[in-house]
N, CA, C and O atoms as a GROMACS GRO file, in nm:
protein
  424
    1UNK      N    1   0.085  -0.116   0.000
    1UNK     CA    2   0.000   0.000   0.000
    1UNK      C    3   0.090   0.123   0.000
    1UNK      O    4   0.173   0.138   0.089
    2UNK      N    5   0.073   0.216  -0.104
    2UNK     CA    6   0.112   0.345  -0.064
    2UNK      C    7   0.009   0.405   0.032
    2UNK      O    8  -0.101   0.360   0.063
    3UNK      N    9   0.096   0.562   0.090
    3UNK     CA   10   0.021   0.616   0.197
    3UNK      C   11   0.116   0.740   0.182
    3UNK      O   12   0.235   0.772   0.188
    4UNK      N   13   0.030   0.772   0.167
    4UNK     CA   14   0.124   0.960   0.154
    4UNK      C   15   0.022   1.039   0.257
    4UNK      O   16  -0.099   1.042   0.277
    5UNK      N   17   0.135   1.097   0.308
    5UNK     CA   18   0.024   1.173   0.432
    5UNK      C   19   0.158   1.290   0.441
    5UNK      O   20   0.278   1.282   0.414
    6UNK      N   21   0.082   1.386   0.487
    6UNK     CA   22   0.164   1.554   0.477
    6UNK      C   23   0.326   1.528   0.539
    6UNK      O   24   0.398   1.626   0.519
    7UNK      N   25   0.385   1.428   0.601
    7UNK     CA   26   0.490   1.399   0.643
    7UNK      C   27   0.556   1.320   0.558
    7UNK      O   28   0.668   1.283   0.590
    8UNK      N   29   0.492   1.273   0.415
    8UNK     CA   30   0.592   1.191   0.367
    8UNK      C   31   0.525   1.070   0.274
    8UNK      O   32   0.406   1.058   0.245
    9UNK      N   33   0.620   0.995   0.242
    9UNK     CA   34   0.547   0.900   0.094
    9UNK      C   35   0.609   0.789   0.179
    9UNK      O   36   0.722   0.797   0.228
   10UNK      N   37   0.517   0.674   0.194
   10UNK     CA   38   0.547   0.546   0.287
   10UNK      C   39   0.478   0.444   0.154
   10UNK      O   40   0.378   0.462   0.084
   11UNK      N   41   0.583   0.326   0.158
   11UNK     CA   42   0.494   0.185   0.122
   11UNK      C   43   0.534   0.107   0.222
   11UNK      O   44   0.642   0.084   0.278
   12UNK      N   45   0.397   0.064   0.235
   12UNK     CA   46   0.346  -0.073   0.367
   12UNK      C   47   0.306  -0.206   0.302
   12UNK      O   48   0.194  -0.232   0.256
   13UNK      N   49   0.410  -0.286   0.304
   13UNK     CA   50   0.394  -0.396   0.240
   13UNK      C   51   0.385  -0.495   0.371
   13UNK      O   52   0.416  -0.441   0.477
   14UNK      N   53   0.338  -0.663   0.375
   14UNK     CA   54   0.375  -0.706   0.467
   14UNK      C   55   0.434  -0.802   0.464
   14UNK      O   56   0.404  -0.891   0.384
   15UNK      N   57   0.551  -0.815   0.563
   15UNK     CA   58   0.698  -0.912   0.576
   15UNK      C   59   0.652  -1.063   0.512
   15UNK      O   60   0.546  -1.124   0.504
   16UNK      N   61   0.790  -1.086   0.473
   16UNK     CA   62   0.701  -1.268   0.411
   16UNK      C   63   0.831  -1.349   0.476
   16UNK      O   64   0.905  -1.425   0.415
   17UNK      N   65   0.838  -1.316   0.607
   17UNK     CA   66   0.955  -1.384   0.694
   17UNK      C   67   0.898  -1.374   0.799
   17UNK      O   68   0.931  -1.467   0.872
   18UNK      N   69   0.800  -1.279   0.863
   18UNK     CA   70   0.761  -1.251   0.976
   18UNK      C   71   0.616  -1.204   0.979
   18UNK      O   72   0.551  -1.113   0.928
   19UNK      N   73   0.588  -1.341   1.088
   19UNK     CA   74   0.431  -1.322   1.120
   19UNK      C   75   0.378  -1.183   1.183
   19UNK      O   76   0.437  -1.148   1.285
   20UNK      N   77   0.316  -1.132   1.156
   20UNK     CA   78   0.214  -1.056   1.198
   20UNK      C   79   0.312  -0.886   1.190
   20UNK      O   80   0.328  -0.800   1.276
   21UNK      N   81   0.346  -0.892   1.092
   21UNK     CA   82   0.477  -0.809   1.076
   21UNK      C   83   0.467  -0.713   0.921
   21UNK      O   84   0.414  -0.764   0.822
   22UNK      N   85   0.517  -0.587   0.918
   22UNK     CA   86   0.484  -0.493   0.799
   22UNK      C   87   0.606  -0.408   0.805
   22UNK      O   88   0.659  -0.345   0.897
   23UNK      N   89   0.641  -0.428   0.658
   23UNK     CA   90   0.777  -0.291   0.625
   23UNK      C   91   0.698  -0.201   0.584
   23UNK      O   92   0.605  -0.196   0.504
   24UNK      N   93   0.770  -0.107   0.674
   24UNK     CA   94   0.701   0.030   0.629
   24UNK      C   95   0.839   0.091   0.574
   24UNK      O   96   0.951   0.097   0.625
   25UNK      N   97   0.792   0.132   0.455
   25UNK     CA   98   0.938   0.172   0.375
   25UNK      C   99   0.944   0.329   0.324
   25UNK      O  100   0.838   0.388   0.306
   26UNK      N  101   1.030   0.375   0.307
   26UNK     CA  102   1.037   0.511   0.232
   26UNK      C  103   1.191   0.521   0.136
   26UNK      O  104   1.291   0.448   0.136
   27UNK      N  105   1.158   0.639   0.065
   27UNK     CA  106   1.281   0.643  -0.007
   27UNK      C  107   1.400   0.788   0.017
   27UNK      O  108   1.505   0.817  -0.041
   28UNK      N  109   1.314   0.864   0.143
   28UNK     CA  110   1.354   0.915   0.205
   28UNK      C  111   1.359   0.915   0.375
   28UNK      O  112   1.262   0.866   0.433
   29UNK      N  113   1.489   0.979   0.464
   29UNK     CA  114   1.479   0.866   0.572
   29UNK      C  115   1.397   0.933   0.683
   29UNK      O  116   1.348   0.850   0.761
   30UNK      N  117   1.372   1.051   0.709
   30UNK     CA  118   1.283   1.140   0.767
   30UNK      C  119   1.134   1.102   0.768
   30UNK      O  120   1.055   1.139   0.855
   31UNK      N  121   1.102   1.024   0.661
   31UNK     CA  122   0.976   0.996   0.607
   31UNK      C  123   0.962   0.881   0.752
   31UNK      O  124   0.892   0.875   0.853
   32UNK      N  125   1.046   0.820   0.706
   32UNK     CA  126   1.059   0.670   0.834
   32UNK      C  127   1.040   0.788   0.996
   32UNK      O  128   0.936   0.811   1.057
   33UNK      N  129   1.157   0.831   1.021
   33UNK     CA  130   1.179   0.907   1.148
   33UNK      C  131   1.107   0.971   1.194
   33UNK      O  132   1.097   0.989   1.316
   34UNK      N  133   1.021   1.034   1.085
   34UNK     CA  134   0.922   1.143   1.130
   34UNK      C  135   0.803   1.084   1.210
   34UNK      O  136   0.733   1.141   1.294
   35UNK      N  137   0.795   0.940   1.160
   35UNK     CA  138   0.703   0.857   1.186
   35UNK      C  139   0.654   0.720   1.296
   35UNK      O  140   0.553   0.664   1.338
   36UNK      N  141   0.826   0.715   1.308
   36UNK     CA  142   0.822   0.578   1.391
   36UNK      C  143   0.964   0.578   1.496
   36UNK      O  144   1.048   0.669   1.503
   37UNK      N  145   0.964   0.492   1.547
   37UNK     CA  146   1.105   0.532   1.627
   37UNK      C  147   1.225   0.491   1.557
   37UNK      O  148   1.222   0.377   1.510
   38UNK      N  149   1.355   0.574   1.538
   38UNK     CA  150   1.426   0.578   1.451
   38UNK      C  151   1.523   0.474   1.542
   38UNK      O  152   1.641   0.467   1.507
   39UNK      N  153   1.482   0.397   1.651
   39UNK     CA  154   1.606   0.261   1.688
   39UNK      C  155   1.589   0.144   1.602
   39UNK      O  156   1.675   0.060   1.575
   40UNK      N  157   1.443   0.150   1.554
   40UNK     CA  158   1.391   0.029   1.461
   40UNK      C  159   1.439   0.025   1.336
   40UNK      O  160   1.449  -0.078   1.271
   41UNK      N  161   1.486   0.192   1.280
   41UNK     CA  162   1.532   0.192   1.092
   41UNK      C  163   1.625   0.123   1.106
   41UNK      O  164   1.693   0.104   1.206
   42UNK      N  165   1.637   0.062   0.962
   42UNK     CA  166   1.759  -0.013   0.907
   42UNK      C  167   1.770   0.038   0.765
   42UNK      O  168   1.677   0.099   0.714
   43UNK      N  169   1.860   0.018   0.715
   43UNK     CA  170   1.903   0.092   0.560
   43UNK      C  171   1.901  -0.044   0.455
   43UNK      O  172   1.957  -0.139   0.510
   44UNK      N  173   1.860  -0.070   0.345
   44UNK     CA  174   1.937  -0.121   0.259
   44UNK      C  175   1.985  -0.030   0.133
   44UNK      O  176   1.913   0.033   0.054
   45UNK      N  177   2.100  -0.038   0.136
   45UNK     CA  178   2.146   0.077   0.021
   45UNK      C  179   2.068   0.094  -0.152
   45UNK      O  180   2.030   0.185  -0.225
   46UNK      N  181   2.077  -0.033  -0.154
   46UNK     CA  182   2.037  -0.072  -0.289
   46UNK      C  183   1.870  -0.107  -0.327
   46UNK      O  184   1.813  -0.140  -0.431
   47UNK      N  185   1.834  -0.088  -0.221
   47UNK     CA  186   1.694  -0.083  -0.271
   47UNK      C  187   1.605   0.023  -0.351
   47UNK      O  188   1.635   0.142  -0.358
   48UNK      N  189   1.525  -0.017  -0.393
   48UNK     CA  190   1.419   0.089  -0.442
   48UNK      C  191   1.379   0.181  -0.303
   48UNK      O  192   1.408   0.300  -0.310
   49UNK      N  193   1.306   0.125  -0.159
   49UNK     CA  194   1.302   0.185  -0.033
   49UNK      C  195   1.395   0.168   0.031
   49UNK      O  196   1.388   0.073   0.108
   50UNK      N  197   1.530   0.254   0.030
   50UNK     CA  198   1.597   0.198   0.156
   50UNK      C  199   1.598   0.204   0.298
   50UNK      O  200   1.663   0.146   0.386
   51UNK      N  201   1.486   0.308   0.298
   51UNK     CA  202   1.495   0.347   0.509
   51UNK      C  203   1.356   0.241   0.524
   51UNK      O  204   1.249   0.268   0.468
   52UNK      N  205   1.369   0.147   0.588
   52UNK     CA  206   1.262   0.106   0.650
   52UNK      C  207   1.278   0.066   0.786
   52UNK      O  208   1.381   0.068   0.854
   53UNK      N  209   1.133   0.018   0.827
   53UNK     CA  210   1.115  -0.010   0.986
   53UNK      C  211   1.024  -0.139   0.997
   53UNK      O  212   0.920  -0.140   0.930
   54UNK      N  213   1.043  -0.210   1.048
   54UNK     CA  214   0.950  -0.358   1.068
   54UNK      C  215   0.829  -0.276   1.161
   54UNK      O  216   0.856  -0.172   1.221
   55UNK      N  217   0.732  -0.321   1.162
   55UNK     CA  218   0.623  -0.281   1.249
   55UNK      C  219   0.495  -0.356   1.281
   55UNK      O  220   0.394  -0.337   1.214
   56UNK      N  221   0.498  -0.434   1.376
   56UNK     CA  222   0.395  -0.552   1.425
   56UNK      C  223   0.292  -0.523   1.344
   56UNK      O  224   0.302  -0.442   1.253
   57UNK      N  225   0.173  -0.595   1.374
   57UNK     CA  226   0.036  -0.560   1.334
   57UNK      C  227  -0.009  -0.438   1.417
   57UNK      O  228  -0.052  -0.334   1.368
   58UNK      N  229   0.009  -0.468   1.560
   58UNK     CA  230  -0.034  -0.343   1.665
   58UNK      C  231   0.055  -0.190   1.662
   58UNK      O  232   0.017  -0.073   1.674
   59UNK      N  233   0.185  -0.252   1.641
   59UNK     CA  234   0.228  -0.053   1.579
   59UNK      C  235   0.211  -0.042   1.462
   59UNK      O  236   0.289   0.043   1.419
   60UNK      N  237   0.140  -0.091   1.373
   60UNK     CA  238   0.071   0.004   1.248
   60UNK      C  239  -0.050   0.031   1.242
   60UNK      O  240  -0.114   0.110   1.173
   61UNK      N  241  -0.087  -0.068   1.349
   61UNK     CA  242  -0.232  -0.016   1.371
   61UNK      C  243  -0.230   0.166   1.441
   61UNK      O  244  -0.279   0.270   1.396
   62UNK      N  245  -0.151   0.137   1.562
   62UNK     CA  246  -0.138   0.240   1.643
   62UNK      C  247  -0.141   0.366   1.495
   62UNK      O  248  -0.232   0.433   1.447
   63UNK      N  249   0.006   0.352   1.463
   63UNK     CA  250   0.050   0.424   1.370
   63UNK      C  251  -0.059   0.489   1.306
   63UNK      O  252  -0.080   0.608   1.331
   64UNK      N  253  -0.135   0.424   1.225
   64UNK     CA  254  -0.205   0.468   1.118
   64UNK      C  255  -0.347   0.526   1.245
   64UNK      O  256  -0.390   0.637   1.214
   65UNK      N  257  -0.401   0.477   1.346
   65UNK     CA  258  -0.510   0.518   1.407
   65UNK      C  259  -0.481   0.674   1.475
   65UNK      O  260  -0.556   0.765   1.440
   66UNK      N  261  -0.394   0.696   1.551
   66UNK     CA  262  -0.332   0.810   1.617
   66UNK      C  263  -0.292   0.907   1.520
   66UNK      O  264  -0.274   1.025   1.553
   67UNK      N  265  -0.272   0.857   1.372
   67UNK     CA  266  -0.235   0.943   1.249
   67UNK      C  267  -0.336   1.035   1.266
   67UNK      O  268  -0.343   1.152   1.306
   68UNK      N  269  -0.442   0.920   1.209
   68UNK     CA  270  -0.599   1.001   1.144
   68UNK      C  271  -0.676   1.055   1.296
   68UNK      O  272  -0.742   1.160   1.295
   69UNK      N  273  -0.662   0.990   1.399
   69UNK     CA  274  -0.722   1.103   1.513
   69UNK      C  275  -0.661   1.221   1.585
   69UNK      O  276  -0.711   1.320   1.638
   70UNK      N  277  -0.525   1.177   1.567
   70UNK     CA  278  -0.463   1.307   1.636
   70UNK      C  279  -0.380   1.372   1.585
   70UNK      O  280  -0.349   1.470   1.653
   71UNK      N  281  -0.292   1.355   1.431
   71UNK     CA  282  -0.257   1.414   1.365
   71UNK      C  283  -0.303   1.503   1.228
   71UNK      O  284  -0.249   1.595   1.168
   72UNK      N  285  -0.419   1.435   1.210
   72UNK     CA  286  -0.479   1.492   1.077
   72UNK      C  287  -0.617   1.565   1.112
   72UNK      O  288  -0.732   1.526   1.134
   73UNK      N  289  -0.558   1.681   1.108
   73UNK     CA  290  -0.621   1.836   1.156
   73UNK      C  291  -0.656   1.906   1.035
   73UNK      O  292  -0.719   2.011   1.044
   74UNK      N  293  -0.630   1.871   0.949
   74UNK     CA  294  -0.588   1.989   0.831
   74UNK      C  295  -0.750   1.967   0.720
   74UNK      O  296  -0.787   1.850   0.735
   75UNK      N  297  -0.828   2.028   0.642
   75UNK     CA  298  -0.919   1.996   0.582
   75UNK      C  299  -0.908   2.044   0.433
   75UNK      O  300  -1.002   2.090   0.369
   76UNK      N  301  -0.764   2.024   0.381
   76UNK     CA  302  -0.708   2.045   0.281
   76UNK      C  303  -0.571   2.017   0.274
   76UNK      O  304  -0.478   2.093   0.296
   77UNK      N  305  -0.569   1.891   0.238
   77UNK     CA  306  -0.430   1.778   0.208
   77UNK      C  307  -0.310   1.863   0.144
   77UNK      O  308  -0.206   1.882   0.207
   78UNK      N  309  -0.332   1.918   0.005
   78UNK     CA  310  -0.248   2.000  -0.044
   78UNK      C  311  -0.165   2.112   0.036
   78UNK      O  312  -0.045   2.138   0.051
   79UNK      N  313  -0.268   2.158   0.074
   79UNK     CA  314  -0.244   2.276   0.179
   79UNK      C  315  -0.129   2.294   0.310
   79UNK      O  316  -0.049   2.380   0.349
   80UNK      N  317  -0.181   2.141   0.357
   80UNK     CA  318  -0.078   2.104   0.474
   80UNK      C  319   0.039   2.069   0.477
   80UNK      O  320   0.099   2.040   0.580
   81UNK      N  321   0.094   2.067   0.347
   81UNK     CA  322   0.269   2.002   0.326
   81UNK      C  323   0.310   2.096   0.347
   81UNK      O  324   0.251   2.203   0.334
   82UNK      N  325   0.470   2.075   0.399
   82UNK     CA  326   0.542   2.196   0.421
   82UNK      C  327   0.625   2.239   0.358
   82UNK      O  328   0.635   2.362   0.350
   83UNK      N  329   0.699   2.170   0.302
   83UNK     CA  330   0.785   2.175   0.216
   83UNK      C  331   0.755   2.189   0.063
   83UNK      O  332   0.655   2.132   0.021
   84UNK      N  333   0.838   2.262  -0.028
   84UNK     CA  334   0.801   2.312  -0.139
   84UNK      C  335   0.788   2.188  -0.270
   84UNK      O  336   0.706   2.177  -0.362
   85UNK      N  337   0.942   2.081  -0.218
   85UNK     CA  338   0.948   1.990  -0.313
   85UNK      C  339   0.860   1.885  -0.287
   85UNK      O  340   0.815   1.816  -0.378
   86UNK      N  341   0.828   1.865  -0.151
   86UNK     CA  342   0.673   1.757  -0.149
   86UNK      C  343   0.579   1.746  -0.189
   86UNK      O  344   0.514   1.650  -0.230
   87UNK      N  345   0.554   1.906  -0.177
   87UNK     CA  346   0.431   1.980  -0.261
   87UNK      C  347   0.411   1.982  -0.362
   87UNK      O  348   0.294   1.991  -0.401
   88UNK      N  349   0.529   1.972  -0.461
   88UNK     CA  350   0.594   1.975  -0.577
   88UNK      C  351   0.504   1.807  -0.620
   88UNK      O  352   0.418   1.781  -0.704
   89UNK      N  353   0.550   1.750  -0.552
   89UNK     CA  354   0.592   1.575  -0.584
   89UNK      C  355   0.453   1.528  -0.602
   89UNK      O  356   0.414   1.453  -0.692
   90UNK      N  357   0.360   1.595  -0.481
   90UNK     CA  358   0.189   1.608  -0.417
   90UNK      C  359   0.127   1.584  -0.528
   90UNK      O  360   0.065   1.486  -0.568
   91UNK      N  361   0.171   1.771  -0.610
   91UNK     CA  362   0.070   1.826  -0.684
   91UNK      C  363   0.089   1.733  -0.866
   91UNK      O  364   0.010   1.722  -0.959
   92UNK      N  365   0.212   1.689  -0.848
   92UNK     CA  366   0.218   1.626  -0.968
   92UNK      C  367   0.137   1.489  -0.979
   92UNK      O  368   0.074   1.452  -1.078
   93UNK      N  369   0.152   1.423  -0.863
   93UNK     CA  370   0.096   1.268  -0.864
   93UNK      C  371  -0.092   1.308  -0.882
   93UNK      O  372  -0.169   1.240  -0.949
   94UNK      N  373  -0.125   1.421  -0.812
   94UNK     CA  374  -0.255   1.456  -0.791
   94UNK      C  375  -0.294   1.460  -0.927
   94UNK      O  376  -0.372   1.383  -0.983
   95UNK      N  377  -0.211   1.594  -0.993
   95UNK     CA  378  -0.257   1.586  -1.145
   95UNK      C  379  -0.306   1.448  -1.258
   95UNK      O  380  -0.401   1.433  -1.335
   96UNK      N  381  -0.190   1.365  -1.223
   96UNK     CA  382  -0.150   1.214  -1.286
   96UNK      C  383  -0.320   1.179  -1.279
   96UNK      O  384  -0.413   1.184  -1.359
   97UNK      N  385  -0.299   1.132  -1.099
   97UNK     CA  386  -0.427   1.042  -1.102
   97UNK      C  387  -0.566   1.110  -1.157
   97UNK      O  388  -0.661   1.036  -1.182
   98UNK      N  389  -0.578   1.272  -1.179
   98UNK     CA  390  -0.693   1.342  -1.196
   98UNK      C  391  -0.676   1.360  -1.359
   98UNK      O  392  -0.774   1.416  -1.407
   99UNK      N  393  -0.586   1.330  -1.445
   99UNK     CA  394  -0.634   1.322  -1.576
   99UNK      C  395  -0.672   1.165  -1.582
   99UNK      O  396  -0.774   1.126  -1.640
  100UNK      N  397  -0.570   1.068  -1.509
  100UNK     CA  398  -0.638   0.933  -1.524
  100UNK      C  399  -0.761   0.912  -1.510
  100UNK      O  400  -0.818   0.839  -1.591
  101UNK      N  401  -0.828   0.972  -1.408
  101UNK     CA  402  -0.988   0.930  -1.367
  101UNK      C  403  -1.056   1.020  -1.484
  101UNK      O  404  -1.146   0.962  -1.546
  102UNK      N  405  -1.032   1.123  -1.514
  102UNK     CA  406  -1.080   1.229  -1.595
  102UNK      C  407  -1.224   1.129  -1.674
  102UNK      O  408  -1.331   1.150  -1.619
  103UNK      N  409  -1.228   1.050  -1.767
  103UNK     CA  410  -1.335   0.947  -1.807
  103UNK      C  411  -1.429   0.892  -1.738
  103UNK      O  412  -1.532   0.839  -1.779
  104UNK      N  413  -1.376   0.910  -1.594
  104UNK     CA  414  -1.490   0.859  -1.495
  104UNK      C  415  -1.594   0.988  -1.463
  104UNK      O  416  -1.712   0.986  -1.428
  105UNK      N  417  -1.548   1.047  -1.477
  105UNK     CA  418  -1.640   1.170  -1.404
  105UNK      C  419  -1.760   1.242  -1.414
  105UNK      O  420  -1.738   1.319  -1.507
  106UNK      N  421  -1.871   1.262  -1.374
  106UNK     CA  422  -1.951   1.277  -1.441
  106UNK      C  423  -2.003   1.379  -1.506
  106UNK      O  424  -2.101   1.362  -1.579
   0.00000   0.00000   0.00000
């Protein structure tokens, strides 16, 4: 699963070595840090994600529940990034998927 939320671009895939277990990955390492406790990151250099963090079933639950109740204040997604090149990165993927759907619309 991707998950982009105003702190960052995460994929949450889940471990196929470890039960009840999810990499949460980024391709920047702040994205990880900003998010989870940075004793858990590990690097692989060569990956497509290299900062990731293992995260039970119950800290991604946490993760993602405490996101949407106590971090996500904002009632305009765009709006809330802080940074110029995220925003940048935001507004392009937004565009992408909004000419893709463009045929659906009514």
């Amino acid at each position: 699963m991707w998950l982009i939320i105003n702190e960052g671009f995460l994929s949450i895939v889940k471990h196929r070595d470890k039960e009840n277990t999810y990499i949460v990955r980024a391709r920047k390492e702040s994205h990880i840090t900003d998010n989870f406790s940075e004793d858990k990151l590990y690097v692989l250099p060569k990956a497509d994600y290299p900062y990731r963090v293992d995260a039970t079933t119950e800290e991604l639950t946490d993760f993602l529940t405490k996101y949407v109740v106590e971090r996500l204040d904002y009632s305009n997604f765009k709006g809330s990034l802080k940074t110029q090149e995220f925003k940048t990165f935001c507004l392009s993927l937004w565009r992408y998927i909004y000419d893709f759907y463009a045929k659906d619309r009514p």
